[in-house]
N, C-alpha and C positions, 0 to 999 in steps of 0.2 A: 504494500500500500504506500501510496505518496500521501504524505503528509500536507494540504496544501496551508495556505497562508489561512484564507478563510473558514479551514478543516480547526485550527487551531486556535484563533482568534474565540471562532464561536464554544469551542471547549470552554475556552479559559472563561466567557463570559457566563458560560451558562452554570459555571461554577461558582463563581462572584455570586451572582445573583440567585441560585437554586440549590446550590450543594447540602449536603447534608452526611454531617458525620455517622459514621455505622454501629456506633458503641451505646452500650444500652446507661442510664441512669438508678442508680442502685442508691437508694439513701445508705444504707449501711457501708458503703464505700465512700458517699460523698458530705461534703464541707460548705457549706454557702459562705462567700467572703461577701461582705460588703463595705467595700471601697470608697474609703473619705466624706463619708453623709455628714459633715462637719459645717461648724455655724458658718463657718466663711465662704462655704458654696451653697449650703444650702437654706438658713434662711433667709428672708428678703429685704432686701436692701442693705444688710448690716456690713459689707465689704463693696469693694472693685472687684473681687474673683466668684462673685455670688451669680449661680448658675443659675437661671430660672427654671429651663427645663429639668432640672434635678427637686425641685421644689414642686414640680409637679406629676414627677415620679413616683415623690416619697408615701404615698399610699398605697401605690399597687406594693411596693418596693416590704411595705411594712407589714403587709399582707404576706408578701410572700415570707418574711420572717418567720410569720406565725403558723404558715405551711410545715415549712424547717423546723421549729421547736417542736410544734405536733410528732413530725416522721420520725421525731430524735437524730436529726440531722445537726451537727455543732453550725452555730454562727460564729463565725471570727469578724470582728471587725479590726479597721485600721483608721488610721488618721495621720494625715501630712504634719509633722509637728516641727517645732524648734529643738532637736535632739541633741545633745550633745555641745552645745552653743553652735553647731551648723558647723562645727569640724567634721563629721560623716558625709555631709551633704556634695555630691558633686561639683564640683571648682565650678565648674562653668556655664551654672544657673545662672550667679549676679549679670554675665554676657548676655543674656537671651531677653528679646521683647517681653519675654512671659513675666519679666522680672521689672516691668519700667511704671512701678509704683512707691512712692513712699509710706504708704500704708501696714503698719504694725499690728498684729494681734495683741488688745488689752490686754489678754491673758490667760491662762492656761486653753490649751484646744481640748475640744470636747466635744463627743458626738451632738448632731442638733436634737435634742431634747424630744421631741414626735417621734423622733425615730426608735425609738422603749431601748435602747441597749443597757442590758441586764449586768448587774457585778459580776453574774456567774458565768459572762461569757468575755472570752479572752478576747483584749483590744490591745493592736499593736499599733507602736505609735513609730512609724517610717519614717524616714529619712529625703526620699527620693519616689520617684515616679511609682515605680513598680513594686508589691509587696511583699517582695522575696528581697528585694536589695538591703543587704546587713540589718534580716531580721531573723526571728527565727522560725518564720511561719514554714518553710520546708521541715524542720525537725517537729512541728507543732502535730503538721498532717500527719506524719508518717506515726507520730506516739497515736494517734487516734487510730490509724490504720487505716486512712482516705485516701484513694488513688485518684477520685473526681475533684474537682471543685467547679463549682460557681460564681461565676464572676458578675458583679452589680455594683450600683451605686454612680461615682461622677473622676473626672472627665472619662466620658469613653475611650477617648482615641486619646491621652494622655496613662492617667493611670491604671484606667481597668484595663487597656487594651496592652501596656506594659507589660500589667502582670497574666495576663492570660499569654501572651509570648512567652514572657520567665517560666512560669506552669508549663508549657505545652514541653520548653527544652531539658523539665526535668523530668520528664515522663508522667507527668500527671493528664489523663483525660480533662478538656475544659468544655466547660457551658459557658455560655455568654448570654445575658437576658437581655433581647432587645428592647424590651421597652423597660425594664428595670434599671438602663444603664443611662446616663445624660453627657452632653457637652453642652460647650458653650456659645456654640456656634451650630446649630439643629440641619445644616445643610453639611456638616462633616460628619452626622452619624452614622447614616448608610455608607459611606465608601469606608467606613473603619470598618464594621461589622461586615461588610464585604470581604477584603480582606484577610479578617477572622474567621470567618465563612466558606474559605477556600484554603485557610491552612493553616489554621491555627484551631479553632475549635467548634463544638455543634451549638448556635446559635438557636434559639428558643427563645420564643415569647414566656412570660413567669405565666400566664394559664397554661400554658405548653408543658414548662417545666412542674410547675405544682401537679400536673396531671403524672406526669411520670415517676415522681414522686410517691405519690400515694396508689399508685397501680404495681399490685405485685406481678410480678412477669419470673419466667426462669431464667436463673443462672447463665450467664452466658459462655461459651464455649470458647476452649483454650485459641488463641490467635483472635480474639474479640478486638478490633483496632479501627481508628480512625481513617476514614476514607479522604484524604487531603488533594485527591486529584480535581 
């Protein structure tokens, strides 16, 4: 077979936009992270980095929480913090547009309040984009014994879309909730989750995902893997 230009183009598109990973969703395997629901993105008005469409997420978002605590599914949360006095933090943030505010946080970070994050559920406080970067949320899954996670919360194609990259290269299955996740800029969500969608992990809506969730299904069969073409 010859490969043509438009044989492969329409592959790759029809991937971006339809693919679907082949790996099944087992709460007893998997973790819901959700990703920086903090007052400075998410409620309103109160920063320059305040996402709106994160503020209008956070109800399916809280819902699907209480999907997760139901299934006995753990909640991790995380939060962009001041760690370390920003000696952890990559050199080359202060460089970057995303940084041309003089805008400080009062004071300590803290998940936004609506969002119920419980004492009893583990909240890591990162450094950097991604929620694997110099934490120890890989040693956290692996004690629990979660090879899936869930990816939700704010910015898509900044943090959650990071850490679902970091996941995918350390052999964890990823989910991705489309409509549980936000940017800040609502015309870059689809081409992230594109992207994520074609090689990085199985994108689902949180009714999609809550469905599968509470749907017992069997055991999936050895060589059980993500379809990333």
């Amino acid at each position: 077979m010859t490969y043509t230009e438009e044989w492969v183009i329409a592959r790759a598109r029809n991937a971006y936009e339809h693919g679907r990973a082949s790996f099944s969703v087992r709460p007893e395997q998997t973790a819901l992270l959700v990703i920086d629901m903090q007052d400075e993105f998410v409620r309103p008005g109160w920063s320059p980095y305040w996402v709106p469409a994160a503020t209008r997420i956070a109800p399916r978002l809280r819902q699907l929480v209480e999907v997760c605590r139901a299934a006995s599914v753990p909640v991790i949360w995380t939060i962009f913090d001041d760690t370390h006095l920003g000696l952890d933090r990559p050199h080359a943030l202060r460089f970057l547009p995303h940084a041309d505010t003089d805008w400080r946080r009062p004071g300590p970070v803290e998940v936004w309040a609506p969002m119920g994050h419980r004492p009893d559920e583990a909240l890591i406080r990162k450094p950097s984009y991604g929620a694997f970067y110099d934490t120890p949320l890989d040693t956290m899954l692996r004690n629990l014994a979660r090879d899936t996670v869930i990816v939700t919360g704010t910015l898509t194609n900044y943090c959650c879309g990071t850490t679902a990259r970091q996941a995918y290269e350390r052999g964890y299955k990823v989910v991705v909730g489309s409509d549980v996740t936000a940017t800040d800029d609502e015309s870059r969500q689809e081409p992230e989750l594109a992207v994520l969608r074609k090689g990085f992990a199985l994108v689902l809506s949180a009714e999609e995902i809550a469905n599968r969730l509470i749907t017992v299904t069997p055991a999936p069969e050895d060589g059980d893997r993500a379809n990333v073409a």
